[in-house]
Every structure is written in structure tokens, then in C-alpha cells.
N, C-alpha and C positions, 0 to 999 in steps of 0.2 A: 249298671251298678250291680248288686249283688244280683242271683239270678231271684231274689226279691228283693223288688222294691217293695218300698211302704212309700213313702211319697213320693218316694224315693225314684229316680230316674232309675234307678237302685241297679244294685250292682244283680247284674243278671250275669251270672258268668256261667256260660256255660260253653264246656267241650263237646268238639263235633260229636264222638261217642252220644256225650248224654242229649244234645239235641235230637240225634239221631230216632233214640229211644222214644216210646211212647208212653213213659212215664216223666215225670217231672225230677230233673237232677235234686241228685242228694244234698246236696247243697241249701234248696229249697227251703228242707226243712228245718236247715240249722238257722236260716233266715229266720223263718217265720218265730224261732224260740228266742231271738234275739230280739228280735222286735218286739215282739209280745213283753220282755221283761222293761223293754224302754217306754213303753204304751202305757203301763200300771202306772209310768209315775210321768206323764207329760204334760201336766200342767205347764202351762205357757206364763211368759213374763205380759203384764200390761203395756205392751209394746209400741200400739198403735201411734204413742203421740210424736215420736220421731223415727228419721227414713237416717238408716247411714250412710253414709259419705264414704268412710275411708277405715279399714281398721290395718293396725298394723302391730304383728304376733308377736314378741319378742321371747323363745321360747327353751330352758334347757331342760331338755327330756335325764332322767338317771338310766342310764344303760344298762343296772344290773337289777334294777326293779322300776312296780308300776309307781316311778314318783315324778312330777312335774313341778319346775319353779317357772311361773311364766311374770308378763308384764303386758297386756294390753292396753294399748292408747285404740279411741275409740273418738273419730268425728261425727258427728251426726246435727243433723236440720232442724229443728224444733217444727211439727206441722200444725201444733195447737200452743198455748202458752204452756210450759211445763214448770211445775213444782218440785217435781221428781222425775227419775227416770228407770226402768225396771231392763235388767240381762236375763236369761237364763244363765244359769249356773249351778250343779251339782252342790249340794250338801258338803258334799266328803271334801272339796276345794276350801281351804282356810283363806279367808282373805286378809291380807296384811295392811292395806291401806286404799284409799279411792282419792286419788287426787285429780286439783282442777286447778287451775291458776295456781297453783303452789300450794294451797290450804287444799288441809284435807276434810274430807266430808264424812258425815254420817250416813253411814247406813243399815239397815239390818239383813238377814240372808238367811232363809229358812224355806222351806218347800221347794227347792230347787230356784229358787227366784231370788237376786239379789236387786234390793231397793234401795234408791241413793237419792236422799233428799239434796236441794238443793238450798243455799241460801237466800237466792232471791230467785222469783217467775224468771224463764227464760223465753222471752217474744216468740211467737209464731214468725217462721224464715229464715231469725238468727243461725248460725252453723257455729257451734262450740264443740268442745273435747271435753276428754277425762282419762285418767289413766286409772286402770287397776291391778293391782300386785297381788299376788295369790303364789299357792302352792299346796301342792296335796298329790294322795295318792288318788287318780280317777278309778269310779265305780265300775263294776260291771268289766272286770278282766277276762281274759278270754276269747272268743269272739263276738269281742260287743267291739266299743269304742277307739278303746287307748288299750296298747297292746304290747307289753314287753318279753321279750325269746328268744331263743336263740336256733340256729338251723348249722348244718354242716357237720363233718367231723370233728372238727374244733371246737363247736359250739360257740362259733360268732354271735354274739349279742344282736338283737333286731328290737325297734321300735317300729311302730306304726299307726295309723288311724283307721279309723273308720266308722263316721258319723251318723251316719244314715239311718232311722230316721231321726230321730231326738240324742243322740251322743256326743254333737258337739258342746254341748256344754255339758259334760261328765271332761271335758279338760281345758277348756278355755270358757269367759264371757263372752255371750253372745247374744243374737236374735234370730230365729230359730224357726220363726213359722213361715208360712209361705206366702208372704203377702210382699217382701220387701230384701231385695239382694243389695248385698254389699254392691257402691257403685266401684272399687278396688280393693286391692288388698297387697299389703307386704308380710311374708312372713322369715323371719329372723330366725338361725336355728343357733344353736351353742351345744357342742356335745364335743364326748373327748376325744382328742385326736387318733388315738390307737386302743385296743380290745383285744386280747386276745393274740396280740402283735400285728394286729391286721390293721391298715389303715382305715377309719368311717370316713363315709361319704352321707351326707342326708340330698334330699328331692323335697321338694311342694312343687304347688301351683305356682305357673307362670315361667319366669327365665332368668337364671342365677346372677347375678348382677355384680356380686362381691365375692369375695371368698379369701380368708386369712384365718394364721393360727396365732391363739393368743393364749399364751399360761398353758401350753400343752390342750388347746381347745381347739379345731375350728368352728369361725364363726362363718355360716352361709346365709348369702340374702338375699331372698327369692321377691320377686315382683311380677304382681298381674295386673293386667290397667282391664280388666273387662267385668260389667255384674257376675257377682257370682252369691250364691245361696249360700250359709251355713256350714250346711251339712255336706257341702263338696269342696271344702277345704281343708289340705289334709298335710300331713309329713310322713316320712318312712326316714332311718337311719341304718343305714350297719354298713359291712363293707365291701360294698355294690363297686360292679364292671361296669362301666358304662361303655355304650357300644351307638353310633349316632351315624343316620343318614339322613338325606332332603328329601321331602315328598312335597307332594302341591304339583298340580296342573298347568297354572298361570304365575302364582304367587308361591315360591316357596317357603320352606319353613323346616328346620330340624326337627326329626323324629330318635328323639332318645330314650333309651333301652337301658334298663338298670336290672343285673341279674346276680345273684348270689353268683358269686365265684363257680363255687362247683358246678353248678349246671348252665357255665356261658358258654360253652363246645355245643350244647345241646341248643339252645332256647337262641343263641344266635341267629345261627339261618334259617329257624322258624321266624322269628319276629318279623323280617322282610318281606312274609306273606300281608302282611299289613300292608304293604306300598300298590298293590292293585285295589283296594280293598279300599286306601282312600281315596287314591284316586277318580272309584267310579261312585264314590260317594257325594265325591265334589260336583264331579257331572252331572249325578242326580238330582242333588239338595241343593247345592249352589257350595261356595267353596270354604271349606273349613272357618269355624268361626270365631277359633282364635289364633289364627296365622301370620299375625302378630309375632307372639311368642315364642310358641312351641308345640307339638305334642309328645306326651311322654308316657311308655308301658315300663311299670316298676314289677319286681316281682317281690310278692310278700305271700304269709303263711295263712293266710284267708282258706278258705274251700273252693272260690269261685273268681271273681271279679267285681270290682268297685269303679265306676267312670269319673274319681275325681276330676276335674277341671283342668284340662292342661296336662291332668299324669295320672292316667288310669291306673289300679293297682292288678296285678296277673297272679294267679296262682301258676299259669304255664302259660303256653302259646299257640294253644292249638284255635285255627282260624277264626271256628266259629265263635269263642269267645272272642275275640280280638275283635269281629266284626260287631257283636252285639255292642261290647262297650266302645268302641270306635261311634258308632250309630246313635250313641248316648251325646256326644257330645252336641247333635244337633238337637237330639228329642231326648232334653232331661237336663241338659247341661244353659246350651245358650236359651232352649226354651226347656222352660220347668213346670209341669201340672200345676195348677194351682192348688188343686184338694185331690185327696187321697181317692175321694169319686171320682174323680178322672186319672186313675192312674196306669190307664191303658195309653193315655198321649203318650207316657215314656216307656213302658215296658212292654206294650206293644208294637209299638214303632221299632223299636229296638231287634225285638225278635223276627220282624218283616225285614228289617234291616239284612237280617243272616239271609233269608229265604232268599232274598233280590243277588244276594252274594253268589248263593247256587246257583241261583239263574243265568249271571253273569260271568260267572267265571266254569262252570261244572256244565252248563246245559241244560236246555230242557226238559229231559228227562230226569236230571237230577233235582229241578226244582219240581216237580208232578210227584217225586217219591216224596220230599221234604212236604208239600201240602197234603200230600194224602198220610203221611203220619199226624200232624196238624189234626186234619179232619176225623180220625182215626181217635185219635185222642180225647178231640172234644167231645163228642157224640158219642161215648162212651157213658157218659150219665144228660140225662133227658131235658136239666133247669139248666139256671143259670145265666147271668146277666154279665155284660162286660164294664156297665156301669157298675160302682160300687157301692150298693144304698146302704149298707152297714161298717162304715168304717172303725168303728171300737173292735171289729172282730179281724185279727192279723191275719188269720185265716185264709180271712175274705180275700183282704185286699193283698195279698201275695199265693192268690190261690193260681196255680202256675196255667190250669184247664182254660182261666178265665180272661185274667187280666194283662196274659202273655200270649198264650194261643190262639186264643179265640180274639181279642186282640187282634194280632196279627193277621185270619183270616179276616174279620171284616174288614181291614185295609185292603187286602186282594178282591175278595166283593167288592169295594169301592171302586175300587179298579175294572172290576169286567162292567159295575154300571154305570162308569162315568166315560169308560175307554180312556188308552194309554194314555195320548197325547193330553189330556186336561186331567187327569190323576196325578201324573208326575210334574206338568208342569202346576197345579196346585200342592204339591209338597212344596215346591220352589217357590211359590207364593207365599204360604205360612212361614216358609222358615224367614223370609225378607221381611213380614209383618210384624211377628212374634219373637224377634231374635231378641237377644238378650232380657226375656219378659216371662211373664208367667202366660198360661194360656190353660184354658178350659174346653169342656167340648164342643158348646157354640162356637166358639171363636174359629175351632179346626172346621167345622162343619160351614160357617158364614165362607169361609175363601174358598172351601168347596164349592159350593153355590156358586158363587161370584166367578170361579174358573169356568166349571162348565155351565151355568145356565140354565142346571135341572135344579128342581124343587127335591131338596133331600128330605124334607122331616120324614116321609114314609120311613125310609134307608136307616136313619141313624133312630127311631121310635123304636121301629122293631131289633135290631142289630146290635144297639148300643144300652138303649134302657130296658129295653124285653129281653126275655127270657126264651132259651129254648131252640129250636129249627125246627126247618121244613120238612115232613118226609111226602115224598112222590110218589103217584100213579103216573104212568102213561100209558093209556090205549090208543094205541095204532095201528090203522085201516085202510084199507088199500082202496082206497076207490075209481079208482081208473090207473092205464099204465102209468107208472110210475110216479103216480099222485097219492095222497094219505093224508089222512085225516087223523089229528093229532090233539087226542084231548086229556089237558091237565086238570089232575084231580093233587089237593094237598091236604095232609094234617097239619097239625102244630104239635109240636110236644110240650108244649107250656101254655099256660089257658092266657097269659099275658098279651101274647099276639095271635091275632084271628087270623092273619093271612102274612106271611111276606111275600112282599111284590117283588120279585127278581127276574134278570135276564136267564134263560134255559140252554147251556150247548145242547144242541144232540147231531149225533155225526150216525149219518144214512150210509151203509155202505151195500155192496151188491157182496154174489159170490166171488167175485174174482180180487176183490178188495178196493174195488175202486169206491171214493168219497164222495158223498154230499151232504159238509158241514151248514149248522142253520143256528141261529140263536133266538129265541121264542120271547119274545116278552110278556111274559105272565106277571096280569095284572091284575084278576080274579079269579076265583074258585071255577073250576070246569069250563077253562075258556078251551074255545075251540080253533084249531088253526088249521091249514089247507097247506102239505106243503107238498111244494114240485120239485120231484128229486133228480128227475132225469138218470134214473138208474133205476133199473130192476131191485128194488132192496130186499137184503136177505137178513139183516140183522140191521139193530139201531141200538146207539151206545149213548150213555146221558151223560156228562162231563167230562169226559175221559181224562181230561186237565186238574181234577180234584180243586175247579175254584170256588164251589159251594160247598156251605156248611151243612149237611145234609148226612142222610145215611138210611138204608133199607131201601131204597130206590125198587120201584116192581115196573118193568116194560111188558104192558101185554101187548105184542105185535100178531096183528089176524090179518095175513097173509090169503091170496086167494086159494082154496081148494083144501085149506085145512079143514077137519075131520076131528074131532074131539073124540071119536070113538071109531074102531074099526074091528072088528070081532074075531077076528085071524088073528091080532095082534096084540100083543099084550109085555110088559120088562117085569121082572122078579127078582129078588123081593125088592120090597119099599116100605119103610126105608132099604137102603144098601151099606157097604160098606166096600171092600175088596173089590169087588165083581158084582156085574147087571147081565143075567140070564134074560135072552130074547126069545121071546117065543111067535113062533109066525107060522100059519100054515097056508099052505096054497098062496102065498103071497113072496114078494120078492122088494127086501130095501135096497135100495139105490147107496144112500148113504146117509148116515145119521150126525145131529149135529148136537151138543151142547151147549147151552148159554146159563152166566149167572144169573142174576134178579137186576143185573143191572144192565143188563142186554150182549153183553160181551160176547163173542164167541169164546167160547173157553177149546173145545178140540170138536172135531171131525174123522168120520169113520167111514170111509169109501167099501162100498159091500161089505159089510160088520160081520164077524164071525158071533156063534149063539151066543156068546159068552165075552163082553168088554171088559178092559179090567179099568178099576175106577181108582188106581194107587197113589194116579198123580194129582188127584182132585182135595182142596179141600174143603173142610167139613161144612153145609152148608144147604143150599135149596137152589135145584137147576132145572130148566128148563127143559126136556130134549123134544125134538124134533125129528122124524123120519119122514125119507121121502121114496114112499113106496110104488107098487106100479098099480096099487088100487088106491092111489088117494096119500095126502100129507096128512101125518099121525101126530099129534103133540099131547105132552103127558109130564105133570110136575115130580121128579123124583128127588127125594131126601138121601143125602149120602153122610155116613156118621163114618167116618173117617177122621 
């Protein structure tokens, strides 16, 4: 959905550009100011006593302003005896009548809640209806809900939606919290045939069933037969290209592409990046989950992306948006967070979604670049939880560090501590359990368990409801050929968790570059390990993969014959900057070597002239190393560059 959610699976839209970045898209922030104006006033309808069934929108948008005449029939289950029955519905909506068998009912409508008395109890089990007519202009225009404008040269007229979190009812009656999805839905559109001279076209959820013009009108009738939530059912109107191909693996299923006229030369043969993209989605998750119907990318005047159901809305087409909201339809759409405290199920998921894209399509090195901005990102500031213990604060719960990023990376943690084969094959678990339902953190963390076997509370204690990372020591010691002695030391940067327990890469290499990778199971403070490298090692590198959330990493590696001090020898100044003056007398280096704090070799200086120059280094805290003919010299230099 946006590239904030609020409960929202939410429309996370973001372009590869702005994923790229290690700041959170601008988009973000128009999010969080949207939500935050729907927050102030979301009081809920007393909803709990019936589940619906079936609603069906009957809806004519005004194409030249924000005004709507709609007609909701609405079936629903009675789960207790009801007297009454309560919608969400905006204020600024006039209601014209609530009919039910033919007679109309009383009701009143004020705090956003319309209540409708009934004439007599309705049994617990019973399945009845009601119809309500309405009409008004919806609140909150702009980039909130309900959206009237126009794009192009001509100024084609455009409607559209966008619910998310509490805006579906600023234009229709509805039920709105997250406890109970529509089990279908029809939505009906009426808007006029021509604008501008341009002929409209409208889109929702599901697959167009009907379509006629009536009194210079068309009327379009869209149909979903699968749950769907509120707030992810949507329309767009104006005068859309539609451009459609099959994707699906096994099962296929139309993939239709709706783009403003002027930019369908452009956004065309972008959209067909989508067709790998589901592809290895299907593979992974199991296969699209409403393949039924359709999937469909519309474009509208949004900042980012919205995952409606069935018809994602695009501001463009550049992949990584397409993949996050694509990704949404398994985490967000068929499975939907239950509370706002878990709302790393969908927008994190979503954003791991893009990474596994890189991976898959780009390479591994292009997915090590995308985690280490990730990681880069997060550890940026020292708190912070992925769980969300304050949801009144919008903030919070679309703070992009947290419930996106960080997010994200603990799903890759999950991953390096569960191993591939039972990580992915429990995403395919979940999504088979949890599909068309709500779902919470137990729930995801229970089929974890149950996939592979391991006892997660440590994993999701610290990761999910603590606060913070791990930062590293590791001293490493040579104690026989090519044996070392390998002891972890950790902080916490948040006093919430005392230790996390995770698996360690560190990759032993010699001088010639040959490897010996190791993974360390650290499962207390200063545990000691023995490793046998079978190489001469001259450097040791600690993730190199960026799959921990981690940062400031320090490798002391003591090496045999090292020397802390040698009195012939000495570099100048320190700090540095441009240039490192060597001074040596009576002595002779072989070749010098630099590493960062994280073990790396960064460069190498075969018999060093007095004077290195340090231009390509940045600015930072390095290691060097010389290896003279009186002994190995090591010495911490500071380079402000």
C-alpha cells in the first residue's frame, strides 16, 4: 500500500531510486499526515455483533467535483441477537433513507457512526440485509480518501480512492476495523460516458462482468468472490488505456494495466517487469491469491502506491514499487495484520518482498548492496522496536526505520536462523494457513516453529518486541597453524534486550585470498569458539552478506609475531587526512596492509614509499598492519577524509 501503512498492508510505494536511498521516500511523509488527520477522528462503529456476508456498491462518482450519490445493500449474519446495527460512515455523507424489507428504518448518524434501529431483535445466525442511500461530498480531499482531478494536457477529469487506514467510510457505509472482511463484494460504477471528449473508463476490485451505456452513462460491474477488508476496496475513473497480458505459472490469470493516455508509450513496457516478478512470487509463496479473477496496476495521482485487492493503484512503474505492492497481495491483502501492532506482517513483508526481487533477478551482489543500505539505515539511530507498542502515534506505526526496514531485515535474520529451505518453505506455510484471514505475530512466528523445529521466543523477544542491536567484539588468536581462537564479546544498544542470540558469518581468508567461511552460534556473552581454518589467515571479515542488524563491528585479530610497538617505527600524523608519513629507520617493510573495524582488507602496499597517500579511503577508523624484517607492527590510525 502506500509506502505507509497504518494498518494498512498500506500502500508502500516506493521507486527503485527511493528504495535505493537511505532515507525513507518522500512519500512517507505525506502518508503519515494523512493518516494522522484520519486517526483524530476514528472512532469505530459498535460492530462486533454481525460478520458480513456480501456488500454490493452501487456508485455514481461527479467527475468535476468531490461529490458522490451512492446506494449500498449490505448482507450480514446476526452473531448475537441484534436490536440495532451500527456502519462507519463520515458526517459530511447525508443519508437519504435505510431500507429493509421495503420499510424504512430509523436511524441517527453523528460521530462518524450511523445507527439503525431495527424493529424487531434479529436471532443470532439469521443472514438479512439493508439498503442505504446516501450522497455527499467525502471529507478530507486531496490525498486522503476520495479524490477528484484531473492529469494531462487536456485536463481529463480523474476519480479515485484510497482508504487506507479509516477513509473508507468518508465515501461509502461500511465496517472498517480489522476483525472481519467482507466474505465478497460487487461494485457497480455509473459515470459519464465522455469528459473532455475523451471516453472514461472506471476499474475496482475483482473482474468486469458487465459493461453498457445508459443516458449517455456507462454503467460498469465489477465482481470479487474473495474476503476482502474495507479499506482495500477501491475505484479510479477517467480515461484509461488498458493494456493486458497472462501471468501465472500453473494457473493463469490476466494482468491488466490501466494508464493515463499520455504516458502509455512510457509505462507500457515498464509494466511487463511485473511478469518475473510474479512469477517468482508464486514460486516462493505459493501461487497468486486471487487467480480467479485478475491482477490489475492502475495508474493514479497518489505519491506512491496502494495494494488494493485485485488492482493495485501506481503513480509509475518502476519495479521496485510494483514488487513491494505485488508482495502486498499475499502480506496485507489475502493475509491482513490484525492490529496496527503488528504491522510489520504487511509492510514488512512487503519490503523483503523487493530485496528477494534483487536477489532474484539482479544478483547477489545487488541484493548485499540493498541489505546493507537496510542495515545502514536502521542503525542509524540506537532504539526502536518492530513491534508497535504505541499505536495512537502515526508516526510510530509508519515510521519507515522500523516497521519497513527493520521489518524486513528480521525476516532475513529469520532466515540465516532458520536456513533457506524451512524459512521459505514456512512463508508457504503461513500463506496456506492464514490466507484469506487476519493474522498476528504468534500466528507467523507459531508456523515458524512448527516449519523448522527451533524454539523462536529468544528470535522474535528480542527482534520483534525489543528494541535496539547487537554491537561486536571479536578477538582472534592464533593458537596453533592455522587454528584461532575466536571470542565474542556483545553490547546491546537498548537496555530491553540483554543479549541476542544469533548465528555469526565470518569468513577467514589467507594472503592469496583463498576462504574459510564459518557460521558461529553465539548464544552467550564471551563464548569461546576453536576454529580450524586450514589456511594461513591473514585477515577475517564478519558478515560480509550485511545479514545482521548490527553495526560498529571491531575484529581484533593477533596474529603470531605481532609487536604493538617497534621503536624504528612509527606513521604521522594521527589523525590523517590526504597522506600517512612513514618513518622507519634501520628497518625495512615488506608491505603494509589496511583493514576497516570490520576486518576487511581495504588496500595493500608492496614496499611503501615514506609517504602513502590516503585519497581513496573514507573517513573512518583503520587498522594498519606492517610486515617488517624486525617483527609485525600494528597501529590504530584515524583518517578524516
Amino acid at each position: 500500500m502506500k509506502t505507509f501503512y497504518l494498518f494498512f498492508s498500506f500502500f508502500i510505494l516506493v521507486n527503485l531510486e527511493a528504495q535505493q536511498s537511505p532515507f525513507p521516500p518522500a512519500f512517507v511523509k505525506t502518508e503519515r499526515e494523512q493518516a494522522r488527520k484520519k486517526m483524530q477522528k476514528k472512532q469505530m462503529a459498535n460492530s462486533s455483533n454481525y460478520d458480513v456476508k456480501y456488500q454490493r456498491l452501487f456508485l455514481k462518482p461527479n467527475m468535476s467535483s468531490d461529490y458522490i450519490t451512492g446506494e449500498v445493500t449490505t448482507y450480514f449474519k446476526a452473531v448475537t441477537s441484534m436490536d440495532f446495527i451500527e456502519f462507519d460512515m463520515a458526517d459530511q455523507l447525508e443519508i437519504e433513507a435505510v431500507v429493509k424489507d421495503g420499510n424504512n428504518l430509523n436511524f441517527t448518524h453523528s460521530s462518524n457512526i450511523l445507527h439503525i434501529e431495527f424493529p424487531s431483535a434479529i436471532n443470532a445466525g439469521v443472514i438479512d440485509s439493508l439498503q442505504i442511500k446516501y450522497h455527499g461530498v467525502p471529507p478530507d480531499s486531496g490525498f486522503d480518501s476520495y479524490v477528484t482531478g484531473t492529469h494531462g494536457a487536456d485536463n481529463v477529469p480523474v476519480v479515485w480512492t484510497l482508504s487506507e487506514p479509516y477513509g473508507a467510510r468518508d465515501w461509502w457505509p461500511c465496517k472498517q476495523d480489522l476483525s472481519d472482511k467482507i466474505d465478497s463484494v460487487d461494485v457497480v460504477l455509473k459515470y459519464p460516458q465522455f469528459q473532455n471528449n475523451q471516453l472514461m473508463k472506471g476499474v475496482s476490485n475483482g473482474i468486469l462482468t458487465d459493461e453498457y451505456v445508459s443516458n449517455d452513462s456507462i454503467v460498469s460491474v465489477w465482481k470479487h468472490r474473495y474476503p476482502i477488508a474495507a479499506y482495500l476496496v477501491a475505484f479510479a475513473v477517467t480515461n484509461y488505456e488498458k493494456y493486458s497480458f497472462n501471468g501465472g505459472i500453473s494457473e493463469t490469470f490476466p494482468i491488466d494495466n490501466f494508464f493515463y493516455p499520455e504516458n502509455a508509450s512510457t509505462y507500457k513496457p515498464q509494466s511487463e517487469a511485473v511478469l518475473p516478478v510474479m512469477n517468482f512470487f508464486e514460486e516462493t509463496y505459493g501461487l497468486y491469491p486471487f487467480r480467479n479473477e485478475k491482477y490489475g496496476q492502475a495508474q493514479f495521482g497518489w505519491g506512491g502506491g496502494m495494494e488494493h485487492q485485485t488492482i493495485t493503484f501506481l503513480v509509475n512503474y518502476g519495479r521496485d514499487l510494483m514488487a513491494h505492492e505485488l508482495g502486498h497481495q499475499w502480506f496485507g491483502d489475502a493475509i491482513t495484520c490484525g492490529s496496527w501492532h503488528d504491522i510489520w506482517l504487511n509492510e514488512g513483508f512487503a519490503t523483503y518482498s523487493e530485496g528477494l526481487i534483487h536477489e532474484a533477478l539482479d544478483g547477489e551482489a545487488d541484493f548485499v548492496n540493498w541489505k546493507k543500505n537496510k542495515v545502514d539505515y536502521i542503525t542509524r539511530l540506537s532504539g526502536g522496536s518492530v513491534y508497535v507498542q504505541d499505536t495512537t502515534n502515526v508516526n510510530r506505526i509508519f515510521d519507515y526505520r522500523l516497521s519497513y526496514s527493520k521489518g524486513a531485515m528480521v525476516l532475513n535474520m529469520l532466515r540465516l536462523t532458520v536456513g533457506n529451505q524451512d524459512f521459505f518453505q514456512g512463508l508457504k506455510n503461513y500463506v496456506n494457513q492464514k490466507e484469506y484471514s487476519f493474522a498476528l505475530t504468534p500466528d507467523f512466528k507459531e508456523v515458524m516453529q512448527n516449519t523448522s523445529g527451533k524454539n523462536l521466543d529468544e528470535f522474535f523477544n528480542d527482534w520483534i518486541y525489543g528494541a535496539g542491536y547487537p554491537v561486536y567484539t571479536f578477538d582472534i588468536e592464533k593458537t596453533a597453524a592455522q587454528t584461532y581462537k575466536v571470542t565474542v564479546h556483545q553490547t546491546t544498544t537498548d537496555a530491553s534486550v540483554d543479549f541476542f542470540e544469533m548465528p555469526l558469518p565470518l569468513v577467514f581468508k589467507d594472503e592469496n585470498g583463498q576462504e574459510f567461511k564459518v557460521i558461529l552460534e553465539n548464544t552467550q556473552n564471551d563464548q569461546v569458539f576453536t576454529v580450524n581454518a586450514g589456511i594461513e589467515v591473514d585477515q577475517v571479515e564478519f558478515d560480509p552478506g550485511y545479514d545482521i542488524i548490527t553495526r560498529n563491528t571491531t575484529i581484533n585479530l593477533d596474529l603470531s609475531g605481532i609487536q604493538e610497538t617497534i621503536n624504528d617505527l612509527s606513521f604521522y600524523p594521527n589523525p590523517a587526512k590526504d597522506s600517512l608519513h612513514i618513518y622507519q629507520q634501520n628497518n625495512t617493510i615488506y608491505n603494509l596492509k589496511a583493514y576497516d573495524m570490520r576486518g576487511r582488507l581495504i588496500k595493500k602496499w608492496d614496499n611503501p614509499d615514506e609517504y602513502i597517500s590516503l585519497t581513496d579511503f573514507a573517513k573512518g577508523v583503520y587498522i594498519f598492519y606492517a610486515d617488517t624484517e624486525k617483527g609485525i607492527y600494528i597501529t590504530k590510525i584515524v583518517i578524516e577524509n
